[in-house]
Backbone bond lengths (Angstrom), bond angles and torsions (degrees), N, CA, C in turn:
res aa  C-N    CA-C-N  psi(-1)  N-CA   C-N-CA  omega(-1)  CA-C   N-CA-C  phi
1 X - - - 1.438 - - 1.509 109.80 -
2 X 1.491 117.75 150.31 0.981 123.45 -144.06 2.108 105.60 -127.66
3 X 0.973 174.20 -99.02 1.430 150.77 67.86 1.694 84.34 -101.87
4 X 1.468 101.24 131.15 1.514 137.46 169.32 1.785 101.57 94.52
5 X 1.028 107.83 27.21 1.759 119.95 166.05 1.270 116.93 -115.20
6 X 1.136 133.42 105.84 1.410 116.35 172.33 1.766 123.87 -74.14
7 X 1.324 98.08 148.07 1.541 103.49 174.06 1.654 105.08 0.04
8 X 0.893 111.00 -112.15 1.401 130.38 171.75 1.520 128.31 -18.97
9 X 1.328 103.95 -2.42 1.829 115.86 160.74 1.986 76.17 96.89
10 X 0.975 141.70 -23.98 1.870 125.16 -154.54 1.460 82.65 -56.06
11 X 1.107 131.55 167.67 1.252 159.48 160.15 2.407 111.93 -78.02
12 X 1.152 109.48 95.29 1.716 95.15 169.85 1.298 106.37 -65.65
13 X 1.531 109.79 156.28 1.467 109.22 152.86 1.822 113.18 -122.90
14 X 1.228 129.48 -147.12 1.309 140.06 -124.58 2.088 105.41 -52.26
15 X 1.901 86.65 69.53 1.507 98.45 -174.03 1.625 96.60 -93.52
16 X 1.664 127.29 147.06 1.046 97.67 176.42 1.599 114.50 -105.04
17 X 1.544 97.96 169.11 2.033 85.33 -172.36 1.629 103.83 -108.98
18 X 1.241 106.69 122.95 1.320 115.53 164.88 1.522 122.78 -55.74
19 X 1.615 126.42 119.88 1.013 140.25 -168.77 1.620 126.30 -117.38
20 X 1.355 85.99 -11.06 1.906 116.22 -156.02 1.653 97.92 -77.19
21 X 1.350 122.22 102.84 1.736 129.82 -178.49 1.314 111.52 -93.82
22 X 1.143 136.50 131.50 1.286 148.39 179.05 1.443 113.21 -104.23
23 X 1.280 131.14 128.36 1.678 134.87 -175.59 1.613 98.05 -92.33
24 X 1.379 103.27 131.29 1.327 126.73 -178.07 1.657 98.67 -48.41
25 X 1.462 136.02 157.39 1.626 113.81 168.34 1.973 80.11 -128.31
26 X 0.961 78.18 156.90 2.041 95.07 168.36 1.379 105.32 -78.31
27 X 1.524 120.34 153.11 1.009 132.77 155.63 1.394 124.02 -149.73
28 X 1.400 96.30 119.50 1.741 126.38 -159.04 2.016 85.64 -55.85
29 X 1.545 105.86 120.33 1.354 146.56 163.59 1.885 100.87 -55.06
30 X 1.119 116.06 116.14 1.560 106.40 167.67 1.486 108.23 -103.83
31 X 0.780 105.26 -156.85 1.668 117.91 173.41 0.986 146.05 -97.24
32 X 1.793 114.79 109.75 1.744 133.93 -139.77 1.719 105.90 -30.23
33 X 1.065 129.12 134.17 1.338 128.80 -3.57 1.406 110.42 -82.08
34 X 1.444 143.88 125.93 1.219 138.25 -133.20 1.999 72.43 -125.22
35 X 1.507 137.05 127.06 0.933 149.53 162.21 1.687 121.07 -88.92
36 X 1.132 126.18 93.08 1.676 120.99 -170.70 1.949 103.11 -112.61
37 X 1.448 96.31 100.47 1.564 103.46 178.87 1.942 105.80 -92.43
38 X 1.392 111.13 150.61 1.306 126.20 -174.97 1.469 93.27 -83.96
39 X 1.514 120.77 136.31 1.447 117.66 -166.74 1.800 90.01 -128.57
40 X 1.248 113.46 -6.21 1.145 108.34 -157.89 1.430 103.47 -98.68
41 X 1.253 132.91 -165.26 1.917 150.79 -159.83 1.427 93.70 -108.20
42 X 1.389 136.57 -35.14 1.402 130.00 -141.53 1.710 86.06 -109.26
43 X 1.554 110.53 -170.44 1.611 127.24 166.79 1.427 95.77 -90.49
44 X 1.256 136.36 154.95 1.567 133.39 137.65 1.319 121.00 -135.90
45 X 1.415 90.23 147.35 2.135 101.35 -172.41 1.361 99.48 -77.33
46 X 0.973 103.77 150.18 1.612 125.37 -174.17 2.208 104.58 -118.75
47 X 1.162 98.82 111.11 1.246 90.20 -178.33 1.490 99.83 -116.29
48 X 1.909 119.77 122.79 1.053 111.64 -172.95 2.117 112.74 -123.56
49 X 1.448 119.69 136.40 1.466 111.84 -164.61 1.186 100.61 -111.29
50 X 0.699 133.50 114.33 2.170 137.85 -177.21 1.647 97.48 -70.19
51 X 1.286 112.72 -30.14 1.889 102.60 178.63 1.640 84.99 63.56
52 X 1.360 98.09 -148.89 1.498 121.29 -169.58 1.722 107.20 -85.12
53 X 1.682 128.16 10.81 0.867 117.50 173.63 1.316 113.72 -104.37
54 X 1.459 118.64 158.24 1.702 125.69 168.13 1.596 117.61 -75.39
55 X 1.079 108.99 100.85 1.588 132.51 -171.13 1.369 106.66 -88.51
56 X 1.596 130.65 139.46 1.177 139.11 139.84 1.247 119.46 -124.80
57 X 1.793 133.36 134.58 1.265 117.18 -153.13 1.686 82.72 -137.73
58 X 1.582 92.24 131.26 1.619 103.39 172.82 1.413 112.40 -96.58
59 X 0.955 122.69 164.71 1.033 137.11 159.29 2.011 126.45 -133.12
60 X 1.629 105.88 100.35 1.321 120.29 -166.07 1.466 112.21 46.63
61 X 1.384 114.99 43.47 1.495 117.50 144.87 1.595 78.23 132.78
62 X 1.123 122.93 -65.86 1.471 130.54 -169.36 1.462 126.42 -50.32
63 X 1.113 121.18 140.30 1.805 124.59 -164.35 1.744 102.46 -83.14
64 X 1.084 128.61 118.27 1.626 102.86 -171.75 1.812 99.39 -128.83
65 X 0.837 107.68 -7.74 1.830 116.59 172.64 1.914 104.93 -145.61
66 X 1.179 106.28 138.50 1.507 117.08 -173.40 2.102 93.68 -148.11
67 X 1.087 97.30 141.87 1.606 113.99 -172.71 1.670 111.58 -148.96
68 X 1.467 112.69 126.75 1.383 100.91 173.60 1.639 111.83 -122.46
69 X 1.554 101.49 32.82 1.504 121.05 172.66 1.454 96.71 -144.89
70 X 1.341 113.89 -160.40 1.359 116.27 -178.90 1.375 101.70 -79.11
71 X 2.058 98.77 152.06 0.955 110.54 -170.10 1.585 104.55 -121.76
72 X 1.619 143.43 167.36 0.798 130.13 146.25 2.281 94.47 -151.04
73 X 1.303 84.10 126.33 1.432 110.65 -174.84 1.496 105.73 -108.51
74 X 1.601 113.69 146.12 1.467 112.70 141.87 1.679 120.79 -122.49
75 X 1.493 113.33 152.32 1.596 101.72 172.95 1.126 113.08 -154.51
76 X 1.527 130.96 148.34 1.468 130.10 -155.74 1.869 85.04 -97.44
77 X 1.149 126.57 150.08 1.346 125.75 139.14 1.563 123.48 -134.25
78 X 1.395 114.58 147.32 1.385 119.81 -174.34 1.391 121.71 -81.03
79 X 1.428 142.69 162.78 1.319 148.18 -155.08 1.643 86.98 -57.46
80 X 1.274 128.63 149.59 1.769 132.76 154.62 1.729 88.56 75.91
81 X 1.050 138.26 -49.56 1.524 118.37 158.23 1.755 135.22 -6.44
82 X 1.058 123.97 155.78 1.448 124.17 -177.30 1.563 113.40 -166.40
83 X 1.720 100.60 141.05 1.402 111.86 166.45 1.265 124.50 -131.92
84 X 1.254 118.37 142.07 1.879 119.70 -154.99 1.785 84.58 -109.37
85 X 1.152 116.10 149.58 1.361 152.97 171.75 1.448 110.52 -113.16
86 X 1.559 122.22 89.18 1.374 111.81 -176.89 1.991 98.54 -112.05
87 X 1.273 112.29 128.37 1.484 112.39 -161.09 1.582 110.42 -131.34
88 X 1.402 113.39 154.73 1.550 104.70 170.07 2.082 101.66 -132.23
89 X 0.799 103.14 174.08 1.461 109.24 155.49 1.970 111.87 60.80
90 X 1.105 104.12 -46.77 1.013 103.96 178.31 1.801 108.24 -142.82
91 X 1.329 116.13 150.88 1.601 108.32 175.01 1.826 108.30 -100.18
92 X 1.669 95.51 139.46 1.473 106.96 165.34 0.849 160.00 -62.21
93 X 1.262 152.50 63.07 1.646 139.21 -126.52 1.754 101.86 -69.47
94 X 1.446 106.40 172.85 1.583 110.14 -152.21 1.524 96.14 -157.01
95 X 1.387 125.01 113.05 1.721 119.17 -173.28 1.402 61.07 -127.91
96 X 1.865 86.88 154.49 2.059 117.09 157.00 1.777 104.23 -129.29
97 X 0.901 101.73 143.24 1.546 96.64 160.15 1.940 107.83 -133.42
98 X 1.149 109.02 178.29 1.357 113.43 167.76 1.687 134.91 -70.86
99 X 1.325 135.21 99.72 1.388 132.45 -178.79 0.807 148.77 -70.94
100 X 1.339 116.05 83.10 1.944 108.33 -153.34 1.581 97.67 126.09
101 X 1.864 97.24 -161.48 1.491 102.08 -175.87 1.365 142.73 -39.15
């Protein structure tokens, strides 16, 4: 699949193509269990790097990536959504950017 192909090889037409890039921003890591809720209207990816620390990353209560070396995770969350950063040894850095439009 192709974007402006449908499933089925047909060709779409006057679809429009999203071009619009969003820069990841940092967000300063606090101290395990580090709680980062989506405050915003949109989805945003959560890109998370354990470096040299032992990372477990929840997602709305739930554990959904666990690492006892370096970690590097990604995860979409929705507006009022949340992901916990529970860490030892070393702290994780944590960029979000915007997903979608």
């Amino acid at each position: 699949w192709h974007p402006g192909e449908a499933a089925s090889g047909a060709a779409l037409t006057n679809l429009p193509i999203v071009t619009t890039f969003h820069a990841p921003v940092a967000v300063t890591v606090g101290a395990s269990a580090f709680l980062f809720t989506n405050t915003t209207p949109t989805d945003l990816r959560c890109f998370v790097s354990g470096g040299a620390a032992t990372v477990s990353v929840g997602l709305n209560g739930t554990t959904v990536a666990a690492s006892l070396a370096a970690l590097d995770y990604s995860v979409i969350i929705g507006p009022t959504e949340y992901i916990t950063l529970t860490y030892s040894i070393g702290t994780p850095t944590l960029y979000t950017n915007k997903f979608g439009k």
